[in-house]
C-alpha positions in Angstrom: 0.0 0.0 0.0 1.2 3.6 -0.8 2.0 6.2 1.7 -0.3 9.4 1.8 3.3 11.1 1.1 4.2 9.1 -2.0 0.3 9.6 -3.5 0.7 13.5 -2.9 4.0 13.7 -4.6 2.7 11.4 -7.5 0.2 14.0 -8.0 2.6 17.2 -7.8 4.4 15.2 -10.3 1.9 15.4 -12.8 0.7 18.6 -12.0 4.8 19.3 -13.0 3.9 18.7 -16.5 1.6 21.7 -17.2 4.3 24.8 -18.5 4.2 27.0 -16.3 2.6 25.6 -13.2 4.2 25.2 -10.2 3.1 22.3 -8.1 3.8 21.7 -4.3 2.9 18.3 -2.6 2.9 20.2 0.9 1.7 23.4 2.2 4.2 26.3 1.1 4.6 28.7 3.4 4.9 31.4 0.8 3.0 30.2 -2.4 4.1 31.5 -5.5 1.1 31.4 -7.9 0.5 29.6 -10.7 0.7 27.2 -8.2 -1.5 24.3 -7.4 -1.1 22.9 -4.0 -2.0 18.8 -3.4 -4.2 18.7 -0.1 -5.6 15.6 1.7 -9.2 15.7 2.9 -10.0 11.9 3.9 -9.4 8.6 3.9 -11.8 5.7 3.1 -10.1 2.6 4.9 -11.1 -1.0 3.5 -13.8 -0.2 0.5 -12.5 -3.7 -1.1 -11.7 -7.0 0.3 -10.1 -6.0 3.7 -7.2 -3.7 3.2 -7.8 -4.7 -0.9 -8.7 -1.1 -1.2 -8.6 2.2 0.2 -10.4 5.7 -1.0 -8.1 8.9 -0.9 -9.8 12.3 -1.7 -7.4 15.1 -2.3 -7.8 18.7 -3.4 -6.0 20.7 -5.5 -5.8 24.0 -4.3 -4.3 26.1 -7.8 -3.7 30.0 -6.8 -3.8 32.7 -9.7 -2.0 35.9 -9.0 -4.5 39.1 -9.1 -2.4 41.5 -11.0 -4.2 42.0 -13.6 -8.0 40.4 -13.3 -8.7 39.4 -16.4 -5.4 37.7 -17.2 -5.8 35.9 -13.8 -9.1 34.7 -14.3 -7.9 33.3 -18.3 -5.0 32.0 -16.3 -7.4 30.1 -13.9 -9.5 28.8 -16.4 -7.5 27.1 -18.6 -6.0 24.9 -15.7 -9.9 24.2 -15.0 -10.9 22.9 -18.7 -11.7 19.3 -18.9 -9.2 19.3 -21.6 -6.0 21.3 -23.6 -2.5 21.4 -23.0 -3.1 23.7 -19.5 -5.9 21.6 -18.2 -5.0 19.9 -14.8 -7.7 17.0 -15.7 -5.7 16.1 -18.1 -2.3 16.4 -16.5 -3.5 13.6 -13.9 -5.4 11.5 -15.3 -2.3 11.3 -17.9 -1.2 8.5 -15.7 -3.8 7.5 -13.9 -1.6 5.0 -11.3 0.6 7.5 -10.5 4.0 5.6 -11.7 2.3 2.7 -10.3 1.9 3.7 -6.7 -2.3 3.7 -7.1 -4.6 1.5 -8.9 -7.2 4.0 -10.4 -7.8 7.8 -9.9 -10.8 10.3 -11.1 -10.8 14.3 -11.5 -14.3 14.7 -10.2 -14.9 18.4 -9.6 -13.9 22.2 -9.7 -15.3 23.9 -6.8 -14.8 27.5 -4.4 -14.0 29.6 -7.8 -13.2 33.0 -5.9 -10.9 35.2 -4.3 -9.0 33.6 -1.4 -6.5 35.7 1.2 -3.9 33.9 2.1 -1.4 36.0 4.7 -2.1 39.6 3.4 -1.9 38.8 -0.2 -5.8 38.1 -2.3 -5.6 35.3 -5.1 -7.9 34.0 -7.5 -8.4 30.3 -6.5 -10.6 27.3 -7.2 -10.7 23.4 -5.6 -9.9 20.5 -7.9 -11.2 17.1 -6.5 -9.4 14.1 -7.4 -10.2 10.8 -5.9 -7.5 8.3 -5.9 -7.9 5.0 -4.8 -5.1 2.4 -3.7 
């Protein structure tokens, strides 16, 4: 079975492969947007055959700068189509086993579009949902 650790970084490493996008399998202290920022939210234990299976929802937190509004909110965007060279959908489910470490994953949903403060700075932000399950 994978480690939480080892299914975050397999997901930073295919965020990685969008130009452009930084990706951070921990909290940064200081993010420095585009960034998208792998979070866990829960754990389903056992869903298959007594430790067969386990559930692993994690959200991708991607942070736009707000320079310029409408170039942040283009920015945004294109990381949130369900498909193009930008679209974070894409990116992960590009392998969905994550170098082999799970055995199936699903980009499920875009949620909180919106400005979100983090320290003294104001971002343009949405939640990616990706359910991974190993």
């Amino acid at each position: 079975m994978p480690t939480v650790q080892e299914l975050r970084e397999g997901l930073a490493v295919r965020l990685r492969t969008i130009s452009g996008l930084r990706a951070a399998s921990t909290q940064p202290d200081n993010p420095n947007p585009p960034q998208a920022i792998v979070n866990l939210d829960s754990i389903t234990y056992d869903t298959a055959f007594a430790r067969g299976l386990d559930e692993y929802q994690f959200t991708i937190l991607v942070l736009a700068g707000r320079v310029a509004e409408r170039t942040s909110q283009n920015r945004l965007e294109a990381y949130l189509n369900p498909s193009g060279s930008s679209s974070i959908k894409v990116a992960i489910q590009g392998d969905r086993t994550l170098g082999g470490k799970a055995q199936a994953l699903r980009v499920t949903e875009v949620t909180s579009y919106g400005s979100l403060n983090v320290g003294d700075i104001t971002y343009l932000a949405a939640n990616i949902t990706v359910v991974v399950y190993a």
